[in-house]
C-alpha positions in Angstrom: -0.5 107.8 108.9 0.7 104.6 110.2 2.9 104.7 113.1 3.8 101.8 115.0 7.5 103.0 116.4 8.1 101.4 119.5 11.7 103.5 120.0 11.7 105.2 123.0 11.3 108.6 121.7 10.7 110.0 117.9 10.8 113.3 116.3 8.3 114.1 113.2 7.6 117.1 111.4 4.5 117.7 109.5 5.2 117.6 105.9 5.1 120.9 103.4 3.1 119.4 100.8 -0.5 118.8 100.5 -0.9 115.4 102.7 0.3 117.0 105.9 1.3 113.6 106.7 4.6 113.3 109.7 7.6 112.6 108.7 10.6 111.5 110.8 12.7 114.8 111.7 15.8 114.3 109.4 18.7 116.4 111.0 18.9 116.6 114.8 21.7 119.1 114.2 19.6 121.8 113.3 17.0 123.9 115.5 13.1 123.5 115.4 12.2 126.1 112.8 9.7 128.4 114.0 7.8 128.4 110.8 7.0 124.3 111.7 5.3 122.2 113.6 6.9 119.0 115.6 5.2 116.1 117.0 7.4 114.5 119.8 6.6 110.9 121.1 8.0 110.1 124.5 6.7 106.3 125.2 8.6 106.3 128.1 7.0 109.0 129.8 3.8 108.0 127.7 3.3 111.8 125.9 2.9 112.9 122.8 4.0 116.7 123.1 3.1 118.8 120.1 5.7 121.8 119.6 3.7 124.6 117.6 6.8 127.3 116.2 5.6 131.1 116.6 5.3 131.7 112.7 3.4 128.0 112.4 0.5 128.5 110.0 -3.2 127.9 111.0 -3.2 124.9 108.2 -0.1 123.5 110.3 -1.3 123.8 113.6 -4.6 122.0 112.8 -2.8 119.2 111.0 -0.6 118.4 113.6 -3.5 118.5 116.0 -4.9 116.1 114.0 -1.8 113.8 114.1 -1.2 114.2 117.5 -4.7 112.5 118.2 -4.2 109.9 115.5 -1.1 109.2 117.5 -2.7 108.7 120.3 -5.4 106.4 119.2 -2.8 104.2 117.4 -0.2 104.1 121.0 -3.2 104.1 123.6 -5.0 106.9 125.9 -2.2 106.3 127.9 0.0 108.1 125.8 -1.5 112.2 126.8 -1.0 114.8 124.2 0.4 117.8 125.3 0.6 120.8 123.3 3.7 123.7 123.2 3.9 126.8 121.9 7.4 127.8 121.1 8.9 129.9 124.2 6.5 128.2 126.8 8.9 125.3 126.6 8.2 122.8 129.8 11.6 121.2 131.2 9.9 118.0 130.7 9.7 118.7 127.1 13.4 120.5 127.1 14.8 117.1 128.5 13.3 115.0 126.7 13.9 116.6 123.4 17.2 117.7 124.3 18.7 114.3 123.4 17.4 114.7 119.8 17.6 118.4 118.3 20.0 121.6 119.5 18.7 122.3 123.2 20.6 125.9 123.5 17.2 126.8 121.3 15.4 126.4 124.7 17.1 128.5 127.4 15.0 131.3 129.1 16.6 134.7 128.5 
């Protein structure tokens, strides 16, 4: 995985097939699926928040932990990674992914 996005913020998804590598998060009009696993890079507020979905599987999880950290090495220990499991959603996380996926997927009931 080579990463060397300067944008402000990114979206990835960890891939279905057997490299587990990130990909970019194709279609912002949809929800995160709660079968998935979403890395989120704010270099603005210098985190790298890692959304785990309630149905991820254990193979998931620990390949996005493993990205997240490779992330991290390649932007700096400034850049903290902060995991997320799906309905223990920060509003720092809501607003900073609100700008890039469906944020109705994140109010508290």
């Amino acid at each position: 995985m080579l990463i060397t996005n300067d944008e402000e913020k990114s979206l990835f998804q960890i891939s279905n097939d057997v490299s587990g590598e990130l990909e970019p998060y194709k279609d912002p009009s949809q929800q995160l699926k709660k079968e998935s696993v979403y890395v989120l890079l704010d270099n603005a507020l210098k985190k790298i928040f890692l959304w785990i979905g309630q149905s991820a599987g254990v193979r998931s999880r620990f390949i996005a932990s493993n990205a997240a950290q490779n992330l991290q090495r390649v932007k700096g220990l400034t850049h903290r990674v902060i995991t997320i499991d799906q309905g223990d959603e920060t509003s720092e996380f809501i607003t900073s992914i609100s700008s890039m996926v469906i944020p109705d997927q994140f109010s508290k009931e």
